[in-house]
PDB file of N, CA, C and O in Angstrom:
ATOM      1  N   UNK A   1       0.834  -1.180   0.000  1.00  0.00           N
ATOM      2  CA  UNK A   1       0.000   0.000   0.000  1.00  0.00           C
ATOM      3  C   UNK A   1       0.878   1.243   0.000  1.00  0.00           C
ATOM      4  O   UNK A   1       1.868   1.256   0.732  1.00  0.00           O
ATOM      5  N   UNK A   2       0.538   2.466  -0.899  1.00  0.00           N
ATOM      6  CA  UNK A   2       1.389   3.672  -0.738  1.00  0.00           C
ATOM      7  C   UNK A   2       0.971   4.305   0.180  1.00  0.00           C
ATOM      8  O   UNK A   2      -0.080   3.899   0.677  1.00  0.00           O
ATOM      9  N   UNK A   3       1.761   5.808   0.890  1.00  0.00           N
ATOM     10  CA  UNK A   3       1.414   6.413   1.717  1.00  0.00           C
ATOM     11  C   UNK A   3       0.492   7.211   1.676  1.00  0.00           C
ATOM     12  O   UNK A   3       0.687   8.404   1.911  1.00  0.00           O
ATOM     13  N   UNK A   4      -0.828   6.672   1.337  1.00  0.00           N
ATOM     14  CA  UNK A   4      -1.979   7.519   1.559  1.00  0.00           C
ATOM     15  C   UNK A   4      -2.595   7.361   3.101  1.00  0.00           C
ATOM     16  O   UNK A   4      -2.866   6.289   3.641  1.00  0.00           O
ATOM     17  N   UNK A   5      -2.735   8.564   3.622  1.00  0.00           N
ATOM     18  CA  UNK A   5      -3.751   8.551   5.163  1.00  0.00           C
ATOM     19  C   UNK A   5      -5.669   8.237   4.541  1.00  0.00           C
ATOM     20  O   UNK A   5      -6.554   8.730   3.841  1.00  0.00           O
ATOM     21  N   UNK A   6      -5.303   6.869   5.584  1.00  0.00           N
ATOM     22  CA  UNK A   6      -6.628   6.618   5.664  1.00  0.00           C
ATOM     23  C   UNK A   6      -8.303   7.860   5.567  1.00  0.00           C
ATOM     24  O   UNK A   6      -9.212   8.029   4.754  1.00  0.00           O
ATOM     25  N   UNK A   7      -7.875   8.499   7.028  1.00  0.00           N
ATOM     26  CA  UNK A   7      -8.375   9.692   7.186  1.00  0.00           C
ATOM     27  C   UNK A   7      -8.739  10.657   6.145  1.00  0.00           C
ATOM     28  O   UNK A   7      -9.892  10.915   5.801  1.00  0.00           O
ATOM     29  N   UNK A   8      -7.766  11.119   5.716  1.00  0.00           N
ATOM     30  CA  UNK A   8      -7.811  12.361   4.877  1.00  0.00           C
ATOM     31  C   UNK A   8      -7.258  12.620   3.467  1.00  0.00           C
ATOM     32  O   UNK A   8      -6.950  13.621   2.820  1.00  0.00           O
ATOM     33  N   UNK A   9      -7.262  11.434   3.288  1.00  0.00           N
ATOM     34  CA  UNK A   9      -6.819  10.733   1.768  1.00  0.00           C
ATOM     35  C   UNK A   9      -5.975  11.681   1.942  1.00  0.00           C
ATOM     36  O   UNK A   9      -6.795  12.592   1.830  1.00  0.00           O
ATOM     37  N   UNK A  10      -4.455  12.512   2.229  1.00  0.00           N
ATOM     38  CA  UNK A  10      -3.174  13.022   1.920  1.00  0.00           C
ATOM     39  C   UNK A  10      -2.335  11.849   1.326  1.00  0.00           C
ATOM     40  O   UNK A  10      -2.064  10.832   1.965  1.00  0.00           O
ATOM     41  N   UNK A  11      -1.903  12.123  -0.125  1.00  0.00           N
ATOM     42  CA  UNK A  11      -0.650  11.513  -0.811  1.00  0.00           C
ATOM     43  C   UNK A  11      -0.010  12.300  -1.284  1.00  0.00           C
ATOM     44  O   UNK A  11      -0.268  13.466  -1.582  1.00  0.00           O
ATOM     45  N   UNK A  12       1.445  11.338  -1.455  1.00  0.00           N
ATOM     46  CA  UNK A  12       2.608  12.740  -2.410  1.00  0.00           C
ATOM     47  C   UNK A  12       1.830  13.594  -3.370  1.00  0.00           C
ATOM     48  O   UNK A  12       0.680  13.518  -3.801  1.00  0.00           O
ATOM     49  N   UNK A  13       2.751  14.373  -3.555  1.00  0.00           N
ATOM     50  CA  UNK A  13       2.032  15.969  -4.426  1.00  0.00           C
ATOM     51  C   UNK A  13       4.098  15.694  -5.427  1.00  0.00           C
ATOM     52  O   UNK A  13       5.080  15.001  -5.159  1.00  0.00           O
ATOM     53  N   UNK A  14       3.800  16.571  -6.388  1.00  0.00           N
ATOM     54  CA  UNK A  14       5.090  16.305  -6.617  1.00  0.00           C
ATOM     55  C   UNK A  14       5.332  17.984  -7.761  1.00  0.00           C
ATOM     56  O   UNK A  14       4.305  18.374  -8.315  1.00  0.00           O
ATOM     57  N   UNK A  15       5.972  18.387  -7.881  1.00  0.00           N
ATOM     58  CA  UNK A  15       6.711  19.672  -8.684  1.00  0.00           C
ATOM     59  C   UNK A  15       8.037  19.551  -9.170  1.00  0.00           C
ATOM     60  O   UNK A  15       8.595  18.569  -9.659  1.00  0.00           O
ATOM     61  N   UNK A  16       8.604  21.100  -8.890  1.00  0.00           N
ATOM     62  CA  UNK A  16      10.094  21.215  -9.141  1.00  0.00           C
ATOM     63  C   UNK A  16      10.508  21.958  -8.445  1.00  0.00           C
ATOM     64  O   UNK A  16       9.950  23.044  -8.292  1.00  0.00           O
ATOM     65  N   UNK A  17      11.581  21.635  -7.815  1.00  0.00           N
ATOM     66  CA  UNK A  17      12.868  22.210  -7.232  1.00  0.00           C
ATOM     67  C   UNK A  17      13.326  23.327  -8.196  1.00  0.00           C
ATOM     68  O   UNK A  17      13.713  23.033  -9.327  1.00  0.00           O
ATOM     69  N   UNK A  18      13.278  24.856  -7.679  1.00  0.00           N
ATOM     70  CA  UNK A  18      13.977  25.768  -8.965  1.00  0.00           C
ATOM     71  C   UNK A  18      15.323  26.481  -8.078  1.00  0.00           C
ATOM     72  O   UNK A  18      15.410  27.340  -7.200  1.00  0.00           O
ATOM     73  N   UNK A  19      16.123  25.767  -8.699  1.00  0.00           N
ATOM     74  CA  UNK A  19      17.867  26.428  -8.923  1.00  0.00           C
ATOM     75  C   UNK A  19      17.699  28.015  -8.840  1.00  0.00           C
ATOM     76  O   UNK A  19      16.673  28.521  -9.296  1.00  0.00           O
ATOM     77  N   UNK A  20      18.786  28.877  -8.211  1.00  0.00           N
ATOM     78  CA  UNK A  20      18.753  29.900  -8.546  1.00  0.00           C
ATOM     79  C   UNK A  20      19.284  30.749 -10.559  1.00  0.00           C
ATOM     80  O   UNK A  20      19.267  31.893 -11.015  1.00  0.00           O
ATOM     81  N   UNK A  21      19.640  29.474 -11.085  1.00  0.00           N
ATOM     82  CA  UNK A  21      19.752  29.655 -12.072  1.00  0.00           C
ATOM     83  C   UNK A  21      18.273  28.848 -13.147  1.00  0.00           C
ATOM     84  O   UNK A  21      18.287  28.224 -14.208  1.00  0.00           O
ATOM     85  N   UNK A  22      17.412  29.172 -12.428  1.00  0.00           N
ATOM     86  CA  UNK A  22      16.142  28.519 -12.760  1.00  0.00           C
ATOM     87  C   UNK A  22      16.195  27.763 -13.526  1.00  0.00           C
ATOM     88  O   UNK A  22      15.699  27.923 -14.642  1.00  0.00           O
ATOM     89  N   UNK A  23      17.201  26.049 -12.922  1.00  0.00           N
ATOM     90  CA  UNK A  23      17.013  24.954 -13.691  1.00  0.00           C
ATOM     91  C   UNK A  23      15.760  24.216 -12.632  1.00  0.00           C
ATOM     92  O   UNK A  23      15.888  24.016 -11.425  1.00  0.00           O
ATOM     93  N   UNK A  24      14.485  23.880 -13.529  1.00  0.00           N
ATOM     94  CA  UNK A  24      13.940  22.805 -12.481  1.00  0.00           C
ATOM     95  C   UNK A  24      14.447  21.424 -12.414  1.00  0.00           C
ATOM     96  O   UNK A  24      14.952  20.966 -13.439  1.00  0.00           O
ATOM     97  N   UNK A  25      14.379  20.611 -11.231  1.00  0.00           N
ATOM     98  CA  UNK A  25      14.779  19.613 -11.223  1.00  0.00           C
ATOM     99  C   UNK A  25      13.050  18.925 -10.613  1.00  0.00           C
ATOM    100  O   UNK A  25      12.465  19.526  -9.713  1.00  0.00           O
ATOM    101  N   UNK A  26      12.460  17.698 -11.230  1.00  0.00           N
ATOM    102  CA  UNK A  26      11.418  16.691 -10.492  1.00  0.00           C
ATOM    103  C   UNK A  26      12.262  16.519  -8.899  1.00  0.00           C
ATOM    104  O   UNK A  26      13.360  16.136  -8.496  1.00  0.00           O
ATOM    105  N   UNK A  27      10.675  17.196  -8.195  1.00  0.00           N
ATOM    106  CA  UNK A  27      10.993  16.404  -7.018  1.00  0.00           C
ATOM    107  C   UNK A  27       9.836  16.036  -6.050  1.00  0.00           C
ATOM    108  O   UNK A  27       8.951  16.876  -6.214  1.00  0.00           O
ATOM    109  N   UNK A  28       9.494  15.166  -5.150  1.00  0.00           N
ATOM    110  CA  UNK A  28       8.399  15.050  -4.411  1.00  0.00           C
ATOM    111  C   UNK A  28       8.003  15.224  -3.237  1.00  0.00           C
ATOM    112  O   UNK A  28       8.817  14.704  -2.474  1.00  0.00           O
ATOM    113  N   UNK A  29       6.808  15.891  -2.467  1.00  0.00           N
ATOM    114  CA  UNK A  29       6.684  15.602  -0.962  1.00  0.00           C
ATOM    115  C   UNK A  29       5.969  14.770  -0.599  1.00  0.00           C
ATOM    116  O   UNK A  29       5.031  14.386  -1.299  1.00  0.00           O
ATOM    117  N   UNK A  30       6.214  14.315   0.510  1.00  0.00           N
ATOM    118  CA  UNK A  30       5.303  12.753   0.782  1.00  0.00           C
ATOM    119  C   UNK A  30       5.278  13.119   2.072  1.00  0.00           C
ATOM    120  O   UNK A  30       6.331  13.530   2.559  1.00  0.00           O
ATOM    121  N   UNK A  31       4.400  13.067   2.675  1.00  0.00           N
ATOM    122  CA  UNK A  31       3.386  13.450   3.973  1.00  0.00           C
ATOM    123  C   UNK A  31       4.003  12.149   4.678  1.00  0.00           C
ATOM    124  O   UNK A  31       4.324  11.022   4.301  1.00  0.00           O
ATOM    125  N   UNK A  32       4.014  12.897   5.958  1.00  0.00           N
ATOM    126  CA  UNK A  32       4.449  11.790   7.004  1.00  0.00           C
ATOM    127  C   UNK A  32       3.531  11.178   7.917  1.00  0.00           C
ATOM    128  O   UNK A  32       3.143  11.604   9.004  1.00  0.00           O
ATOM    129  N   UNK A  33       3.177   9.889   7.192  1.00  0.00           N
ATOM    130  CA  UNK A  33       2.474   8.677   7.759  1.00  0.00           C
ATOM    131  C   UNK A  33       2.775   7.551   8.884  1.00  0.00           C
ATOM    132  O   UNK A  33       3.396   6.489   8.836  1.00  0.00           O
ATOM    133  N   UNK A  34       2.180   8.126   9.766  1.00  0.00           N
ATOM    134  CA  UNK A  34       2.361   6.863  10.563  1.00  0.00           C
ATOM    135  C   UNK A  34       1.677   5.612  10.989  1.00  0.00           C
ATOM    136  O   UNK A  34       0.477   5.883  10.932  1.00  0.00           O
ATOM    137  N   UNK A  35       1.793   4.613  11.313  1.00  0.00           N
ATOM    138  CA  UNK A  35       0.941   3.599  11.557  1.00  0.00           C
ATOM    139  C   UNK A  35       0.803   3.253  12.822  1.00  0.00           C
ATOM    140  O   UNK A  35       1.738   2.762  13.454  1.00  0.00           O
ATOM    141  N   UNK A  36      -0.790   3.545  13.512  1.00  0.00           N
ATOM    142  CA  UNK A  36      -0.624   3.660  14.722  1.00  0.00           C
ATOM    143  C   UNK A  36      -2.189   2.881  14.931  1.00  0.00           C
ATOM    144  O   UNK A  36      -2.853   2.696  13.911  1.00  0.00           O
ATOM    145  N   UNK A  37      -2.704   2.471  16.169  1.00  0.00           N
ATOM    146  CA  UNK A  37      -3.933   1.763  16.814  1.00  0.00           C
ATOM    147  C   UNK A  37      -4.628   2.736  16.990  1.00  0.00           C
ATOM    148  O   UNK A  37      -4.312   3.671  17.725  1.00  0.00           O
ATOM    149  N   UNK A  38      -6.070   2.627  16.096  1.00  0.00           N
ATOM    150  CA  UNK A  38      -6.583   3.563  16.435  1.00  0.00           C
ATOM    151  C   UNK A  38      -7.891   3.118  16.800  1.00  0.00           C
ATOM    152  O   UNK A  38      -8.467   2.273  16.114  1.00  0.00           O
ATOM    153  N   UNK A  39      -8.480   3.682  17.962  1.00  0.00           N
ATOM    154  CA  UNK A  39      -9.831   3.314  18.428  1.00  0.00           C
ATOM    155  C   UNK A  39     -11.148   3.786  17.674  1.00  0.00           C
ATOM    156  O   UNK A  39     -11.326   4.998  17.790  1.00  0.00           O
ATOM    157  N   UNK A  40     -12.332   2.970  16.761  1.00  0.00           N
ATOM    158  CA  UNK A  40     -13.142   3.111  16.001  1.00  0.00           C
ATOM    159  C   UNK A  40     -14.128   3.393  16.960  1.00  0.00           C
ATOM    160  O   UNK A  40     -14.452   4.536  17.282  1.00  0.00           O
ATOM    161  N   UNK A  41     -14.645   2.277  17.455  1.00  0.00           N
ATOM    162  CA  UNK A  41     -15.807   2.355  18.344  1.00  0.00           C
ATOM    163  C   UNK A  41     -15.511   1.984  19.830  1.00  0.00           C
ATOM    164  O   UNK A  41     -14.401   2.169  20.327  1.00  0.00           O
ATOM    165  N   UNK A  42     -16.610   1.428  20.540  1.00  0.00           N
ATOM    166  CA  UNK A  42     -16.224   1.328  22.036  1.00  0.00           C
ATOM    167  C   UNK A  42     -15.512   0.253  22.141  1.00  0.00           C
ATOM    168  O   UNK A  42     -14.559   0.484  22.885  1.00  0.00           O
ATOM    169  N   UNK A  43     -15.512  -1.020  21.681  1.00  0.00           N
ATOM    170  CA  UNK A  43     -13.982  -1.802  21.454  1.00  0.00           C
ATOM    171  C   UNK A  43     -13.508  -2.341  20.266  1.00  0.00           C
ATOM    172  O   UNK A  43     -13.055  -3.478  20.137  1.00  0.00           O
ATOM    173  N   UNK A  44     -13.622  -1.502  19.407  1.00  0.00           N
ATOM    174  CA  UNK A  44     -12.919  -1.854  17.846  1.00  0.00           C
ATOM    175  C   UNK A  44     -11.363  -1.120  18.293  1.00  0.00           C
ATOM    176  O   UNK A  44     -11.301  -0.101  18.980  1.00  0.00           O
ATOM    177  N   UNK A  45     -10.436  -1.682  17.883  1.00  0.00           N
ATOM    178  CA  UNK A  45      -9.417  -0.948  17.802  1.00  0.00           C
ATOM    179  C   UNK A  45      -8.795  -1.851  16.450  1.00  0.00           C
ATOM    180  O   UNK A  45      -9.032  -3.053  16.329  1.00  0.00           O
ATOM    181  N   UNK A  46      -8.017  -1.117  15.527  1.00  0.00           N
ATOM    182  CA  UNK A  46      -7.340  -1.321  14.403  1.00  0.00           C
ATOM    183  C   UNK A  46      -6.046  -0.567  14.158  1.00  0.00           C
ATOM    184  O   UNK A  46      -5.646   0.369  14.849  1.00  0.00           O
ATOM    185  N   UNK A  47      -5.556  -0.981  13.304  1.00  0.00           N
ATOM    186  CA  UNK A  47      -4.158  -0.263  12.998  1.00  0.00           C
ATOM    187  C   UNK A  47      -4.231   0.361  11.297  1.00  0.00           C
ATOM    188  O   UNK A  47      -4.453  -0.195  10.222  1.00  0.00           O
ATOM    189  N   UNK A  48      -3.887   1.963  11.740  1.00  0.00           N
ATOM    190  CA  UNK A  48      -4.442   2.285  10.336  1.00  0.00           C
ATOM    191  C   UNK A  48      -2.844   2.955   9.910  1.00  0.00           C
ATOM    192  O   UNK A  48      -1.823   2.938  10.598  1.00  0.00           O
ATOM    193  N   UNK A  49      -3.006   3.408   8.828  1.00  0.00           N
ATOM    194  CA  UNK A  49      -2.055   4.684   8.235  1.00  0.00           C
ATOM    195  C   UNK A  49      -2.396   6.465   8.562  1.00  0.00           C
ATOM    196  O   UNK A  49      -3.055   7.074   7.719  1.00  0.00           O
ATOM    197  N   UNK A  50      -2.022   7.019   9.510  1.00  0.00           N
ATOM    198  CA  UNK A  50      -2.876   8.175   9.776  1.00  0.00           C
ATOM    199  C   UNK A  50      -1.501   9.074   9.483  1.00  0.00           C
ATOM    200  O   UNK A  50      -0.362   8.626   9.615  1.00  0.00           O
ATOM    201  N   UNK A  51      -1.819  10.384   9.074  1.00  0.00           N
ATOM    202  CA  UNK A  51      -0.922  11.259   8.806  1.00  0.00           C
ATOM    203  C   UNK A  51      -0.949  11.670  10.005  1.00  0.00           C
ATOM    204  O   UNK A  51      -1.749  11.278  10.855  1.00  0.00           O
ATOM    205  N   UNK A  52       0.199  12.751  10.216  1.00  0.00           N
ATOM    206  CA  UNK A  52       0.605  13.636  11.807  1.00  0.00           C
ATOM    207  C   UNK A  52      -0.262  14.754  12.171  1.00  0.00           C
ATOM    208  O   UNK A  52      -0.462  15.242  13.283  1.00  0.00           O
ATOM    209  N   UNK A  53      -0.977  15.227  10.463  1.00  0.00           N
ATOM    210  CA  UNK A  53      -1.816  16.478  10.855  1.00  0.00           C
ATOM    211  C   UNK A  53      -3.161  15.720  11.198  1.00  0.00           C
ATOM    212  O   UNK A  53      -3.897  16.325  11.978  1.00  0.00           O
ATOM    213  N   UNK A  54      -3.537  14.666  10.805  1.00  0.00           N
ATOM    214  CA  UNK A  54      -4.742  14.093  11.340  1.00  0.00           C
ATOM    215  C   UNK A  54      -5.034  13.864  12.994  1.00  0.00           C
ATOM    216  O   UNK A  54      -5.885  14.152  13.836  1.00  0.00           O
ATOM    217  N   UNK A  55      -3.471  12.996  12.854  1.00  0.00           N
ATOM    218  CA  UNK A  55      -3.366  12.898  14.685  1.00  0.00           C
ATOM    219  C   UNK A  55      -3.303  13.898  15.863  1.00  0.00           C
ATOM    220  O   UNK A  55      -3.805  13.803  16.983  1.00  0.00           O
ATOM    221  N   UNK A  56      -2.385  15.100  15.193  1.00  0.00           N
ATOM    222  CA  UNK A  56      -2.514  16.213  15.756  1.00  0.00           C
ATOM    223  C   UNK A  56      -3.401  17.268  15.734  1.00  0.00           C
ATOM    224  O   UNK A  56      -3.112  17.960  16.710  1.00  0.00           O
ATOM    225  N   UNK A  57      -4.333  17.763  15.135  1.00  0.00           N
ATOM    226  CA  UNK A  57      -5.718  17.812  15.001  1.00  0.00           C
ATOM    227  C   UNK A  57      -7.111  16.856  15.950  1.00  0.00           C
ATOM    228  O   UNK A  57      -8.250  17.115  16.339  1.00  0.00           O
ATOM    229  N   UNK A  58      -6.599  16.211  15.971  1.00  0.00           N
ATOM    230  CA  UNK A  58      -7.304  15.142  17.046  1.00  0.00           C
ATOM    231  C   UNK A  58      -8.858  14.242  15.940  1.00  0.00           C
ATOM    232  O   UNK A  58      -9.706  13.422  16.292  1.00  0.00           O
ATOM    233  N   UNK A  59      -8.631  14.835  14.761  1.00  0.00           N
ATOM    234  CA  UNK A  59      -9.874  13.752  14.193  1.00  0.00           C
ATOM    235  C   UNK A  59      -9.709  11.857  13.832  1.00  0.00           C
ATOM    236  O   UNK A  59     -10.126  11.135  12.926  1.00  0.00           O
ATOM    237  N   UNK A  60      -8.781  11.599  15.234  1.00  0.00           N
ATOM    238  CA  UNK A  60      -8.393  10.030  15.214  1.00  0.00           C
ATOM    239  C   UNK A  60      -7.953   9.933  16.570  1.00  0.00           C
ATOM    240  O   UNK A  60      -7.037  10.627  17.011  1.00  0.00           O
ATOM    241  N   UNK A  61      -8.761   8.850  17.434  1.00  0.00           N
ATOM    242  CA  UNK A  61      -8.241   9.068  19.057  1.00  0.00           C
ATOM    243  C   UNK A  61      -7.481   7.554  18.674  1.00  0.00           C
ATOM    244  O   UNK A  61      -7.775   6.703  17.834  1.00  0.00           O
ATOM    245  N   UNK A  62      -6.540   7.619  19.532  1.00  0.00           N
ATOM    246  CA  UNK A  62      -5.687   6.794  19.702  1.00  0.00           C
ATOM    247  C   UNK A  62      -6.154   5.334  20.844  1.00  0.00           C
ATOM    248  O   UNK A  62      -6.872   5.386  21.843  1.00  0.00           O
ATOM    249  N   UNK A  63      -5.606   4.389  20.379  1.00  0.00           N
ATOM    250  CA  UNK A  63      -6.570   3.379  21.411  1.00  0.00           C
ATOM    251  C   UNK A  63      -5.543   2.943  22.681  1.00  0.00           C
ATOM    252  O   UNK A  63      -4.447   2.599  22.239  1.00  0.00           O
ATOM    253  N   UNK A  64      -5.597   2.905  23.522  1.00  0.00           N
ATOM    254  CA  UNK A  64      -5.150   2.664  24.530  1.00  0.00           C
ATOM    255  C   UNK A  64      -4.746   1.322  24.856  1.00  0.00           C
ATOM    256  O   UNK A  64      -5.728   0.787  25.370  1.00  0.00           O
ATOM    257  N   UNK A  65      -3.483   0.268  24.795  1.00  0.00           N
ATOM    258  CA  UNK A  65      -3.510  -0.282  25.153  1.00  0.00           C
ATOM    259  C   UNK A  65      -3.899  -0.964  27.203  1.00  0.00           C
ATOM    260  O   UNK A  65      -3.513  -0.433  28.245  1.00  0.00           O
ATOM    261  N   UNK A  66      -4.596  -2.004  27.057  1.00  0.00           N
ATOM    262  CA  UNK A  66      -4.903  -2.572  28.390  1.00  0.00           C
ATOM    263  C   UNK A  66      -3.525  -3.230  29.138  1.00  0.00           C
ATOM    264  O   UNK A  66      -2.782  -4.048  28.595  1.00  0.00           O
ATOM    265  N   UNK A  67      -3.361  -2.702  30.466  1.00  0.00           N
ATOM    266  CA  UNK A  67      -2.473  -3.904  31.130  1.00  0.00           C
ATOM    267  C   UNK A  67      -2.693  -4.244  32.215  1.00  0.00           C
ATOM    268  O   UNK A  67      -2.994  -3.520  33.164  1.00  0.00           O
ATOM    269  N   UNK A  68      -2.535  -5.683  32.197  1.00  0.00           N
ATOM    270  CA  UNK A  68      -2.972  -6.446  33.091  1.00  0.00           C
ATOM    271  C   UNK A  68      -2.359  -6.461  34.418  1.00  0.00           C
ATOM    272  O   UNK A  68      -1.184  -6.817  34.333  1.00  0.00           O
ATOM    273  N   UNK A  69      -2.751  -6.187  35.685  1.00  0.00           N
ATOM    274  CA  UNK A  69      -1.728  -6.253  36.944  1.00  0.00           C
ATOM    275  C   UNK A  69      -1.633  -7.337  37.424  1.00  0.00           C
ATOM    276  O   UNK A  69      -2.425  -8.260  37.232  1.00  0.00           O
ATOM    277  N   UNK A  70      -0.612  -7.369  38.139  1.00  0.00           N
ATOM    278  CA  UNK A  70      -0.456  -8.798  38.554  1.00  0.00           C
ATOM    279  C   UNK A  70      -0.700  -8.737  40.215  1.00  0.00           C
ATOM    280  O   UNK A  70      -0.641  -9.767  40.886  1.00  0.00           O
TER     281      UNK A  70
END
């Protein structure tokens, strides 16, 4: 799978790099995806592709792992 966010469909975008001697060169940005557990419903939890502005924005809560005491 490429780095598209689940969320907010963000994928590379791509242009040119311009030289001060205005040569363009191809180049790309690619959004930084991470793959993290994310809580759907009251106990769905899954592991998605979420970008950083999604997570940081807060429209994806993070699921909490459980631990058990002894």
């Amino acid at each position: 799978m490429g780095k598209v966010c689940e969320i907010c469909g963000k994928k590379q975008s791509s242009g040119f790099t311009i030289s001060h001697s205005h040569v363009k060169t191809k180049r790309a940005w690619k959004p930084n995806i991470q793959r993290i557990r994310v809580s759907l419903k009251k106990d769905c939890n899954r592991k998605m592709n979420v970008c950083t502005t999604c997570i940081k924005s807060g429209r994806v809560t993070r699921a909490i792992r459980k631990t058990v005491s002894q």
